[in-house]
C-alpha positions in Angstrom: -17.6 17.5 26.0 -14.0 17.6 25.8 -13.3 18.8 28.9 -15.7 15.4 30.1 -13.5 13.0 28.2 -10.4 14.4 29.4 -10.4 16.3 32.8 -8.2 19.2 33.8 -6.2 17.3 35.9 -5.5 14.1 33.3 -4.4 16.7 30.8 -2.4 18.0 33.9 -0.7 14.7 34.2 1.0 14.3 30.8 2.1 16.8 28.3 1.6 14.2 25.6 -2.2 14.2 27.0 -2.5 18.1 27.0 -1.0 18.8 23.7 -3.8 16.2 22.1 -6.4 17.7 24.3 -5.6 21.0 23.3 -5.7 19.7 19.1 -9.2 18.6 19.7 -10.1 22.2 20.8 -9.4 23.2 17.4 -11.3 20.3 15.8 -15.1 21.0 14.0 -17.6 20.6 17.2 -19.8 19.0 15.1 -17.1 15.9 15.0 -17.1 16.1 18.3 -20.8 16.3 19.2 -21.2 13.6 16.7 -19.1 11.2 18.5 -20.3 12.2 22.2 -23.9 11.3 21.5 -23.6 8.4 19.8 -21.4 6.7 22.1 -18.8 5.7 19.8 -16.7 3.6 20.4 -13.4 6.0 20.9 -15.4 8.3 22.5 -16.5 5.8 25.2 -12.8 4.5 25.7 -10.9 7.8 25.7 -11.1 8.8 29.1 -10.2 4.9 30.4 -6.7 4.5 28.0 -5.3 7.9 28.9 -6.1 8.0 32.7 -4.4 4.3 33.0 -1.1 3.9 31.3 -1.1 -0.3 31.3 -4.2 0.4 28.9 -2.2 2.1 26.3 -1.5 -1.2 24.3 -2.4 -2.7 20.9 -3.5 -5.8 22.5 -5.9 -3.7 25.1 -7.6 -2.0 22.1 -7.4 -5.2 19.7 -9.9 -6.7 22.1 -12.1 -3.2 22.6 -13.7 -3.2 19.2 -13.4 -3.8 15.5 -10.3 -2.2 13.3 -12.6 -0.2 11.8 -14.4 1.2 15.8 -10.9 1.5 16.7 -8.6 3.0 13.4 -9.4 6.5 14.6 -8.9 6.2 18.6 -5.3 3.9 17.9 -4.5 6.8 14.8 -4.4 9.7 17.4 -2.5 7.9 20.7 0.0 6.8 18.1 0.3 10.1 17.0 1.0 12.0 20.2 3.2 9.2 21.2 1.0 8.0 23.8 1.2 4.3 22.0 3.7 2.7 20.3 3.5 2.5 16.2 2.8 -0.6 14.7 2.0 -2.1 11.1 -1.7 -2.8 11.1 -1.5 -5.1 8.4 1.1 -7.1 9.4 -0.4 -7.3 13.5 -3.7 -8.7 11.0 -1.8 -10.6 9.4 -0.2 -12.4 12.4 -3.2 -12.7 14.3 -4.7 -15.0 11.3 -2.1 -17.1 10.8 -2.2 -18.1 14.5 -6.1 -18.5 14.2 -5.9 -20.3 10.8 -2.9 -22.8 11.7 -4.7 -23.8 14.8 -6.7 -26.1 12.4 -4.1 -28.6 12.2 -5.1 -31.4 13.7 -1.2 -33.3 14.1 1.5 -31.7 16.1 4.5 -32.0 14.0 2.6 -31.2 11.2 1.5 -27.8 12.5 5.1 -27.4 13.6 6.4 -28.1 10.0 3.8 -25.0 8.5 4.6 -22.9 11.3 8.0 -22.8 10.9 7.5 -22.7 7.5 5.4 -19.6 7.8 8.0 -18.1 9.9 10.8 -18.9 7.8 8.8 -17.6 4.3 6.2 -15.3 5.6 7.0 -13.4 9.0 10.8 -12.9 9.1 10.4 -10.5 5.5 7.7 -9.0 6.4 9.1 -8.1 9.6 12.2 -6.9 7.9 10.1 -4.4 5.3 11.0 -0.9 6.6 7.6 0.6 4.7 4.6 0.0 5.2 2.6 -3.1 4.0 0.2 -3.1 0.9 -2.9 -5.7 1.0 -1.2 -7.1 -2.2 2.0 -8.3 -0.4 -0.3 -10.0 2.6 -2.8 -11.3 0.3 -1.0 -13.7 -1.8 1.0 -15.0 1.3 -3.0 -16.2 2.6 -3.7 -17.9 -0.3 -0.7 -20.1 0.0 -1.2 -20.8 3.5 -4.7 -22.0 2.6 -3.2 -23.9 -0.5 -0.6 -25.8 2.3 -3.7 -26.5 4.8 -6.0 -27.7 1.7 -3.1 -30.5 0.7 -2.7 -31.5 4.2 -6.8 -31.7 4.7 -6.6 -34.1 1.0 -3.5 -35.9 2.3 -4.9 -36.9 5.7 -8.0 -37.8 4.1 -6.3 -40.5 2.5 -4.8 -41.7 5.3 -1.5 -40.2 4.6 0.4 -37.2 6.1 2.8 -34.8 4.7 5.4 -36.8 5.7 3.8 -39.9 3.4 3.7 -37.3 0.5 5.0 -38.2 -2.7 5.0 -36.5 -6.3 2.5 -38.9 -7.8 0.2 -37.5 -4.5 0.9 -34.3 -5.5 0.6 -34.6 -8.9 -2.9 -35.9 -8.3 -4.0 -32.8 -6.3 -2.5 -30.5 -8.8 -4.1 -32.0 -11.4 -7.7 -31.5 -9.3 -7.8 -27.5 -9.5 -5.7 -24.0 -10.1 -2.7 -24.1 -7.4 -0.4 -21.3 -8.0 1.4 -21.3 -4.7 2.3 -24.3 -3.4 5.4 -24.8 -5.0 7.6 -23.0 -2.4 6.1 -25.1 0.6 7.8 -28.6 -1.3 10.2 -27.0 -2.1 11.3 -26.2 1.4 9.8 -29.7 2.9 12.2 -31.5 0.5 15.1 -29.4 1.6 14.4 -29.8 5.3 14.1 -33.7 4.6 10.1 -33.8 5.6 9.2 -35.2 2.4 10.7 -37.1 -0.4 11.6 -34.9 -3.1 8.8 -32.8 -4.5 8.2 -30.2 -7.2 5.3 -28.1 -8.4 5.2 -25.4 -11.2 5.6 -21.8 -10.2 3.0 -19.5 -11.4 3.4 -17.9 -15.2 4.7 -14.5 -15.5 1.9 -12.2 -16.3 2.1 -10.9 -20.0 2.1 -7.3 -20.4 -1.7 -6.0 -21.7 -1.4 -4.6 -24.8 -4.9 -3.1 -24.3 -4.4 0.7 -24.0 -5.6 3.9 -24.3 -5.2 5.6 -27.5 -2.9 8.4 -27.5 -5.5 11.0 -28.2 -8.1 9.4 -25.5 -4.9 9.7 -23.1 -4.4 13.7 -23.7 -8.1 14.3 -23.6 -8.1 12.9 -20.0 -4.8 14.9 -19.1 -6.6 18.0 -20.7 -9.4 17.4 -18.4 -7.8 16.8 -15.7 -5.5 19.5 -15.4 -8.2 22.0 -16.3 -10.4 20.8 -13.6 -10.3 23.3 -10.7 -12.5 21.3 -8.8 -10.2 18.4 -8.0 -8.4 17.8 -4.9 -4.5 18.1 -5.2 -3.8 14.5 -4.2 -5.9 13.1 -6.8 -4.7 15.7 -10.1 -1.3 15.2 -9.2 -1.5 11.2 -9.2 -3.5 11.2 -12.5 -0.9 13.8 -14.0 2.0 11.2 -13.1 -0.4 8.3 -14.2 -1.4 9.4 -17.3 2.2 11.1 -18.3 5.1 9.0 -17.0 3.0 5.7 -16.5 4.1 5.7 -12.2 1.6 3.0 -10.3 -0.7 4.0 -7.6 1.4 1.8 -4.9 4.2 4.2 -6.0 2.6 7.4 -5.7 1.4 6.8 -2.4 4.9 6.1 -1.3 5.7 9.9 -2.0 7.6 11.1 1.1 8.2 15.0 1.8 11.9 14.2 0.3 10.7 13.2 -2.8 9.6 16.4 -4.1 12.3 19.7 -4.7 10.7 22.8 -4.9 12.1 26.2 -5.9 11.2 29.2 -7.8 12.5 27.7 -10.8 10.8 24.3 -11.2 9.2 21.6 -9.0 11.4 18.3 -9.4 9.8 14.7 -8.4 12.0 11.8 -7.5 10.5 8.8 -9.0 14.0 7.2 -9.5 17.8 7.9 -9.5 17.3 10.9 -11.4 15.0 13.9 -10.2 12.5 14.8 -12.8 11.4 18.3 -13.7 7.4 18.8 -13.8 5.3 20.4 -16.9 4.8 23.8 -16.0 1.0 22.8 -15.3 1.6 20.4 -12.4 4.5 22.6 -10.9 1.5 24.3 -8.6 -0.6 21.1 -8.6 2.6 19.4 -6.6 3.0 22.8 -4.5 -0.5 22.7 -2.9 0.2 19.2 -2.4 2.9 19.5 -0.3 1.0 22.3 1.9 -2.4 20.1 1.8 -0.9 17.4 3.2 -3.4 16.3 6.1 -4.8 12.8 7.3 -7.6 12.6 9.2 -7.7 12.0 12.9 -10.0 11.6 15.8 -12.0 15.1 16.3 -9.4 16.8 13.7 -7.6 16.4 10.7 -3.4 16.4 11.5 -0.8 17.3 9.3 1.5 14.4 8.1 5.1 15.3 8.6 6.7 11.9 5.9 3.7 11.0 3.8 2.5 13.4 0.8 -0.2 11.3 0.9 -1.1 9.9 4.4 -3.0 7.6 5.2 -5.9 7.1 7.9 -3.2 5.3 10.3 -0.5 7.2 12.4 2.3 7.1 10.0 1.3 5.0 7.3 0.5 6.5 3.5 -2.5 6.1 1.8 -3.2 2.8 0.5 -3.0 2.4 -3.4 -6.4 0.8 -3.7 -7.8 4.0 -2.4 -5.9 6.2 -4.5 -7.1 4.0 -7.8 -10.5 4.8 -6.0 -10.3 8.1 -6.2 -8.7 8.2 -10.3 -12.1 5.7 -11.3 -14.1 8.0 -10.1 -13.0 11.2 -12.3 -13.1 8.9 -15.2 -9.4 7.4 -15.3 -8.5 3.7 -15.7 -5.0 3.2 -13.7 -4.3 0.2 -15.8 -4.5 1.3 -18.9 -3.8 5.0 -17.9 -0.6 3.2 -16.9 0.1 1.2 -19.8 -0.7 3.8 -22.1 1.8 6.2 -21.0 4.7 3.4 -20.7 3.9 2.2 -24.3 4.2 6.2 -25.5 7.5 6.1 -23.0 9.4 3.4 -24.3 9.3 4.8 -27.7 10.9 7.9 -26.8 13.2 6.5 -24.1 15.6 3.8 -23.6 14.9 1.2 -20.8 18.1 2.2 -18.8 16.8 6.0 -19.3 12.9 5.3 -18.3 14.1 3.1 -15.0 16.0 5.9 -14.2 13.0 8.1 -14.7 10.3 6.8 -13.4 11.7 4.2 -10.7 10.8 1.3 -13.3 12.9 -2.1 -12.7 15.1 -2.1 -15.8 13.9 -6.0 -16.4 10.3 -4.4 -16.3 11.5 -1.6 -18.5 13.2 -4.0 -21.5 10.2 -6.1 -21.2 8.0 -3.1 -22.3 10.6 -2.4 -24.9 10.1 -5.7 -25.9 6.5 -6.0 -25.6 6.0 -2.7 -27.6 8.6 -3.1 -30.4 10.2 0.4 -29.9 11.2 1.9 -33.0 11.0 5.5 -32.3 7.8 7.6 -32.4 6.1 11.1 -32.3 5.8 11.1 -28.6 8.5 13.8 -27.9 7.1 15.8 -30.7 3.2 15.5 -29.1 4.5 15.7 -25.8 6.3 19.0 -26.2 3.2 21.1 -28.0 1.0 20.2 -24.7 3.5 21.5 -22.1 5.9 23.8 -21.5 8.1 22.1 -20.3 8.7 19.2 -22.3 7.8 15.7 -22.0 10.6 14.9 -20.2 13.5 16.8 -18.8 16.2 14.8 -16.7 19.0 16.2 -14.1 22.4 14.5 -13.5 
């Protein structure tokens, strides 16, 4: 079946072709078979992309089938750098904002939003050097909506943004929840499209002070590192959940780098200081670095950045995922989180935790704050559960 998808002489043709060719030999038949019978969609295109090289092109496989028919087939040609990489979520991304700004009816006024949308939107994502999260595309569509949803009330008035004045916008504030608008007026008043406008800017979120209780918190550590069931990639992120408070967006974002391992102990860097591991999750973290595999078309591959990589050539895991995965066992990230930050900050300073665990320091002082810090028996608790310590820092 492989051998029908990919001929002698096309693997002949092209190293690139022969070394993926020869990866799917090693893959589970049954993966294979799978595929070949049903027609899939990857299985049906193979054969076309590599035999003609003017195929091998986002666009060409945008068009062949969903993101989801397609993930797998785009994974392994970016992989064996027979296709360029590419952010899926910012190519999405792009591909709806032309779609959705087609909707405005007036010229200059879809000029005005899409320069706008350059300006704000585009030009940082395009600058991110990791990869995108669905949190930092998802907030930049609801504003877009919340721009096209004042120009659909405006010109039903008879107006146009141009005609737009505060007692307007006032009015169509005043008519629901619009948390993102003000960075549109903002910008038409500097670029002299309206008169001068504001808007309120969302409220800071207010730190929960729903957590765990302490003893809750060590009874899910207990389980989990006594669990010999669970997968290395999930113990590890509930270990660094549950102890040092880390976020799932930040675990994910574990590269090779970011974890030292000797003889002697297995150090993490979470921030500007490397962090020495309980003596329980020292071999947790060493099986993660060896088990590092993502899966591919016809066979998993080994991921050479990500200690936790995703289903897309190159990408990590997304966080949602990995929350998935901790729900599952039993853990609530959020208050996992906020449970082990509230136990932190009473042990540690804000400068010392950022340091730690790769906090902002404004974040850090505004758990200090939040908790009242006065000291506790964290350090005390921590230290009769591991070996280790609770904490031990590195200069």
């Amino acid at each position: 079946m492989i051998r029908q998808m990919v001929p002698d002489d096309l693997a002949a043709s092209d190293e690139r072709i022969a070394k993926l060719r020869q990866r799917w030999f090693q893959g589970a038949p049954s993966k294979i078979i799978y595929a070949f019978e049903r027609g899939t969609t990857a299985a049906t295109l193979i054969t076309k992309i590599l035999a003609d090289p003017s195929l091998r092109t986002h666009e060409f496989i945008d068009g062949a089938g969903s993101e989801s028919q397609t993930r797998s087939l785009r994974a392994v040609l970016v992989e064996h750098e027979l296709l360029p990489p590419r952010d899926e979520l910012l190519a999405r991304f792009e591909a709806w904002l032309v779609a959705v700004l087609r909707s405005i009816a007036d010229p200059q006024e879809y000029r005005y939003v899409t320069q706008y949308a350059r300006w704000r939107h585009l030009r940082l994502l395009r600058k991110n050097t990791m990869p995108l999260r669905m949190q930092q595309i998802s907030w930049r569509r609801i504003e877009i909506m919340e721009v096209l949803a004042l120009l659909k009330w405006k010109q039903q008035l008879g107006g146009s943004l141009a005609s737009l004045a505060q007692k307007d916008l006032d009015e169509w504030l005043a008519q629901g929840t619009r948390m993102h608008i003000h960075h549109f007026v903002h910008w038409t008043s500097q670029q002299n499209i309206t008169a001068k406008l504001s808007a309120p800017s969302p409220q800071r979120s207010v730190l929960s002070p729903y957590a765990l209780s302490q003893e809750e918190r060590w009874r899910l550590l207990a389980d989990v590192t006594s669990d010999g069931t669970l997968e290395p990639r999930t113990k590890f992120a509930a270990g660094m959940m549950l102890l040092y408070g880390i976020r799932a967006p930040k675990i994910v974002q574990l590269r090779i780098d970011d974890l030292e391992i000797s003889e002697a102990a297995v150090r993490v860097r979470w921030g500007s200081v490397p962090l020495v591991l309980p003596a329980e999750f020292a071999p947790v973290a060493r099986e993660l670095s060896e088990q590092r595999t993502a899966p591919r078309l016809f066979v998993d591959s080994r991921q050479q950045e990500w200690l936790y990589p995703g289903t897309t050539a190159g990408h990590h895991m997304a966080p949602r995922n990995l929350n998935g995965r901790l729900r599952r066992i039993g853990i609530p990230p959020r208050l996992a989180r906020t449970s082990a930050l509230i136990a932190l900050i009473q042990e540690l300073p804000p400068v010392v935790l950022s340091r730690l665990t790769g906090l902002e320091i404004s974040s850090a002082i505004m758990w200090s704050e939040a908790t009242g810090a006065s000291g506790s028996a964290y350090a005390q608790g921590a230290s009769t559960r591991f070996n280790e310590g609770p904490v031990v820092l590195e200069e």
